[in-house]
C-alpha positions in Angstrom: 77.9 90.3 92.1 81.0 91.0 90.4 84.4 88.5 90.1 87.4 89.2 90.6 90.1 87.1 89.7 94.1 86.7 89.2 96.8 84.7 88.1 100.4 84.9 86.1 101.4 84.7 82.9 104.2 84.5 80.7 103.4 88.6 80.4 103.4 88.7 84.5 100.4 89.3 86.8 96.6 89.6 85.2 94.0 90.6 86.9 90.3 91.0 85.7 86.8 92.4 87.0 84.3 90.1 85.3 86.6 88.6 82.5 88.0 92.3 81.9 91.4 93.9 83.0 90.9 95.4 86.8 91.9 99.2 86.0 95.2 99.6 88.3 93.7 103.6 89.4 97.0 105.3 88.8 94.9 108.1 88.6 94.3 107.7 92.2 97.6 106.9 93.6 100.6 104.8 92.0 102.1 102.9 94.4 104.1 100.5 92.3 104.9 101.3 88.5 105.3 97.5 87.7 101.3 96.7 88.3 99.6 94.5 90.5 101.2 91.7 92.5 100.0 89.4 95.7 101.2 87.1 98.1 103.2 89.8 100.4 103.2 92.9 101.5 104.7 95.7 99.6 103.8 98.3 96.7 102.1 95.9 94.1 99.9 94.3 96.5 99.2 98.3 97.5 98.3 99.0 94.1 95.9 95.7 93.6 94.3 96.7 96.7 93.3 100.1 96.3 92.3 98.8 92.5 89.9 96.5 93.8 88.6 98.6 96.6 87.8 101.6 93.8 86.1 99.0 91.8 84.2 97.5 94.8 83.4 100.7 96.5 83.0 102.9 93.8 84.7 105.4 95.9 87.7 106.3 95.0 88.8 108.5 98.3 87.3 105.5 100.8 89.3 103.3 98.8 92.5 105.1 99.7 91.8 105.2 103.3 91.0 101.4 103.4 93.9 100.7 101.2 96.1 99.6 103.5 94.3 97.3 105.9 92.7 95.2 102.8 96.3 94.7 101.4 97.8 93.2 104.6 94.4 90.9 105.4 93.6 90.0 102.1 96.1 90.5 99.3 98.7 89.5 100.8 97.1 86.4 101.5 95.8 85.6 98.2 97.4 82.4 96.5 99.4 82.5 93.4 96.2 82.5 91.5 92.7 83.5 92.9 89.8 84.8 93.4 87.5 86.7 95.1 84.1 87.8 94.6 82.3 91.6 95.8 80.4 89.9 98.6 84.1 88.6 99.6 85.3 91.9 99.7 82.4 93.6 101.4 82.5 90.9 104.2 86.3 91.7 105.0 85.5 95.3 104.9 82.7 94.9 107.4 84.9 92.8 109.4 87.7 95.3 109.4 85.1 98.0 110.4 83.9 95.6 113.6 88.4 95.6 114.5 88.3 99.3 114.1 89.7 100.0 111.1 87.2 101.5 109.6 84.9 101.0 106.0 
């Protein structure tokens, strides 16, 4: 089961996969040029969502499509520092499959 976590520092928002920095997947898409960021809705939280639905899902294309439903129900929920494990993720994807958006 992987962790992921986040939290800010002096340098801004850090994010890790297992103790290591989450790869943002601007090869992907780039929603926001600044990086990751939580708590609201909006480009960062876009970008931190499709980075941890490539990591999760290993699918980089699925990942896109689901990007937007796992920013508003999850991201932009997350507290100022968090974290959320792959079981975590896979349970709010299955439940956002059951409302019809798809996973």
């Amino acid at each position: 089961m992987k962790v992921y976590e986040g939290g800010r520092s002096l340098d801004g928002a850090v994010v890790t996969v297992d103790g290591a920095p989450l790869d943002p997947r601007y090869d992907v898409k780039r929603f926001s040029p600044m990086g990751f960021e939580w708590t609201y809705e909006g480009d960062g939280p876009r970008q931190l969502a499709l980075a941890l639905l490539c990591d999760h899902l290993g699918d980089p294309r699925r990942a896109l499509a689901l990007t937007e439903g796992f920013m508003r129900t999850v991201v932009a929920e997350l507290d100022n520092a968090w974290r959320l494990t792959s079981d975590e993720i896979a349970e709010n994807l299955s439940h956002a499959s059951g409302r019809g958006q798809g996973a």
